[in-house]
C-alpha positions in Angstrom: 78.9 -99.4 -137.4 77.3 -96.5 -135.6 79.7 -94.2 -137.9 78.2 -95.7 -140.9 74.5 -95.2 -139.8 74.9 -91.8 -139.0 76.2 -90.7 -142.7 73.5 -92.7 -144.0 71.1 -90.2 -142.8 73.0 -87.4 -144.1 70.8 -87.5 -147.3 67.7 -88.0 -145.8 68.4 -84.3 -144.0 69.4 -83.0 -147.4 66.7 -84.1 -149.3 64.2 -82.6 -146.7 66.0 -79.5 -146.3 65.7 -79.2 -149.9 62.5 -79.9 -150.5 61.2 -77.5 -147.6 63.4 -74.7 -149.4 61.5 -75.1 -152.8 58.4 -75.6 -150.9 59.2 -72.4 -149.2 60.4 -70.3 -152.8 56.9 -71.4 -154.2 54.8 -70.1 -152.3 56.5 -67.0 -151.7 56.0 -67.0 -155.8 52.6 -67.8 -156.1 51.7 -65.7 -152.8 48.5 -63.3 -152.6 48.9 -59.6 -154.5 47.2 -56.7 -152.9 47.3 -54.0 -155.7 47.2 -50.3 -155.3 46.3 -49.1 -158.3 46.8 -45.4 -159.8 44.1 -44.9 -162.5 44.5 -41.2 -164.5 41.8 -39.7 -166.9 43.8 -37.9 -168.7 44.2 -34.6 -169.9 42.5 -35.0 -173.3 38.6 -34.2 -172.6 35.8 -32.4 -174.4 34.8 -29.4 -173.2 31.3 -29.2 -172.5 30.4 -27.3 -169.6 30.0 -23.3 -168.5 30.9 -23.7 -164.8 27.9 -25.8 -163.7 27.7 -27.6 -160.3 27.8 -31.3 -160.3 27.4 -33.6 -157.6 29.7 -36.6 -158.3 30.4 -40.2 -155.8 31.8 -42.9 -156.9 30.2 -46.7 -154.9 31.8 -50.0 -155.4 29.8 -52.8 -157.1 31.8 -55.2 -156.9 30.6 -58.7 -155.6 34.7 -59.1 -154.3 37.4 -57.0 -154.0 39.2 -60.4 -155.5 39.9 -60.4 -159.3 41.2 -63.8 -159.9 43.9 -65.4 -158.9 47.8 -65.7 -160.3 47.3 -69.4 -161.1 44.2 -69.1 -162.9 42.9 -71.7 -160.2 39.5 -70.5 -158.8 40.5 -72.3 -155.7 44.1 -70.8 -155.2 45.5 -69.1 -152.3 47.2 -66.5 -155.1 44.5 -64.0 -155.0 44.8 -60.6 -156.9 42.7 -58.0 -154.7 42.1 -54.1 -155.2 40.7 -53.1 -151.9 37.8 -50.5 -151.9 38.8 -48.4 -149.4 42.2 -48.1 -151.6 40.8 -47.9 -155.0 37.5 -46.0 -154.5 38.7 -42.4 -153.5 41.4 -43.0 -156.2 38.5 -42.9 -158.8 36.4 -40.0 -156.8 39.8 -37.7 -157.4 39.7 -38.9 -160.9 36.1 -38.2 -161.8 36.1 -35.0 -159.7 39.2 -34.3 -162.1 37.8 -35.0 -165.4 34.3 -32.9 -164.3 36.9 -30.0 -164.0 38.8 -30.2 -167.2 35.3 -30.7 -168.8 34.8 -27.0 -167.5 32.1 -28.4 -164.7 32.3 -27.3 -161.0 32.6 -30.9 -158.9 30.4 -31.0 -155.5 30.0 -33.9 -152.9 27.0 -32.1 -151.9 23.3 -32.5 -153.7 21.8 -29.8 -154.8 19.4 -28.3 -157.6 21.3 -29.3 -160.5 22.9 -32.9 -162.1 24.5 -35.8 -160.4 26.6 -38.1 -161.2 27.0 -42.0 -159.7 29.7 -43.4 -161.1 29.8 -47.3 -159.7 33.0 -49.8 -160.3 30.5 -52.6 -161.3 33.2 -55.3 -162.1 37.1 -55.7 -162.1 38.4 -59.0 -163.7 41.9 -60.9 -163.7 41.2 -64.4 -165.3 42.9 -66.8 -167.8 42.9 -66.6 -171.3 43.9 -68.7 -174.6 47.5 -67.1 -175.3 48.6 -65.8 -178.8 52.1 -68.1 -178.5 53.0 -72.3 -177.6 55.1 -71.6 -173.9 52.9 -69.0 -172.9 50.2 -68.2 -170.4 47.7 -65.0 -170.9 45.3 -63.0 -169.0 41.9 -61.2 -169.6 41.9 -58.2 -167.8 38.5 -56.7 -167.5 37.0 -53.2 -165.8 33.5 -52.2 -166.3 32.4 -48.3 -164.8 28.5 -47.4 -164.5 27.5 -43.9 -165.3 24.2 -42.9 -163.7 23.1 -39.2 -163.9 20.0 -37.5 -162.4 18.9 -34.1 -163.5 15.9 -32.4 -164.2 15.4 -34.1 -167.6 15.6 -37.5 -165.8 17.9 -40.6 -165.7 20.8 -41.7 -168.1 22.5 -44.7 -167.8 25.9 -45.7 -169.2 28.2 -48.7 -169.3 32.0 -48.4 -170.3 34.2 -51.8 -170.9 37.7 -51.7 -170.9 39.2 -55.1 -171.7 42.8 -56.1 -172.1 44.3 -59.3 -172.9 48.1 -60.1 -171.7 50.3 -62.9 -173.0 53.7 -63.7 -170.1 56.1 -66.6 -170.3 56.4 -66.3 -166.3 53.7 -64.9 -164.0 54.0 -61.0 -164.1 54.7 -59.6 -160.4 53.1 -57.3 -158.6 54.4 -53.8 -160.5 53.1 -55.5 -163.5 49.9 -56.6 -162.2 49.7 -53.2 -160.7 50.5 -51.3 -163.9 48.3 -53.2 -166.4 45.0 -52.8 -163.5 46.0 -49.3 -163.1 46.2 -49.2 -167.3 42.7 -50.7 -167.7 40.9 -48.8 -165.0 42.2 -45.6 -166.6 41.0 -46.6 -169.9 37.4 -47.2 -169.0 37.7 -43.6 -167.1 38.4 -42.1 -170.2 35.3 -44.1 -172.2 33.1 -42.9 -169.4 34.1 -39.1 -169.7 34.9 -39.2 -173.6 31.0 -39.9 -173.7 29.1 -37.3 -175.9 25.7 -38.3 -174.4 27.3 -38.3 -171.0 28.5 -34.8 -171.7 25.1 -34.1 -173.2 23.2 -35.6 -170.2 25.3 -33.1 -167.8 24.3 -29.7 -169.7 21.0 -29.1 -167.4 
């Protein structure tokens, strides 16, 4: 009788054991990303300038370093971040970069002649309607600010990048990382592909 109560909780254990196990491989699944993105202007720019000094920062806008979560629920514990202090002096190397293959001299110091504010005013990750039945999409979403102060006075640009991804399963953190790094790149290269931005630098 004792020997017969004893195997009847066998299982009980299982089923717990179990249960704790899949508890345990989805939230490891849905858990929080922190990206570290690796935007690139590119190579291909116009060249517009004779040498002239520019003093270039880049700020962060943002209201969050979150930009949506994996789940698409507003109040999920799968947050997508890009942290400031990781993705700011990423886009300072880039915009100094692009200043120099635009034949302009990049500064962090102001001086007599142009500068340039460029400000990462909003970075997205939210759901979208997908193109397929059995699928789940994302809007992806990076907007850059352009401000420049010379002696002519202020110009003001906005640049959109916008991508829209389709996935049968949630991407993981290389893709996540990839298609951010993608779209941040992208609105780098509307910023600096700008003719009136390149006009607005010739002081």
């Amino acid at each position: 009788m004792h020997r017969t109560r004893r195997m009847g909780h066998l299982p009980t254990l299982a089923l717990a054991a179990l249960l704790l196990a899949l508890l345990v491989i989805g939230g490891c699944a849905q858990s929080p990303q922190i990206l570290q993105v690796k935007p690139d202007v590119g190579a291909s720019l116009p060249q517009t300038g004779n040498g002239q000094a520019i003093a270039v920062s880049v700020v962060d806008g943002r209201r969050s370093d979150v930009l949506g979560t994996r789940s698409g629920e507003p109040s999920s514990t799968s947050t997508i971040r890009v942290p400031a202090h990781d993705v700011i002096p990423k886009l300072q190397t880039q915009a100094e970069n692009a200043l120099r293959r635009m034949g302009y001299t990049p500064t962090r110091e102001g001086g007599t002649g142009a500068a340039l504010t460029l400000t990462l005013a909003d970075l997205q990750y939210a759901p979208a309607d997908a193109d397929a039945p059995l699928l789940d999409a994302a809007q992806l979403q990076a907007v850059l600010r352009a401000e420049i102060v010379n002696d002519g006075g202020t110009y003001t640009g906005t640049y959109t990048a916008k991508r829209t991804q389709s996935f049968a399963i949630k991407p993981d953190w290389e893709t996540n990382n990839r298609m951010v790094s993608d779209l941040l790149s992208n609105a780098l290269r509307r910023a600096f592909s700008d003719p009136e931005l390149s006009r607005q630098l010739q002081y």
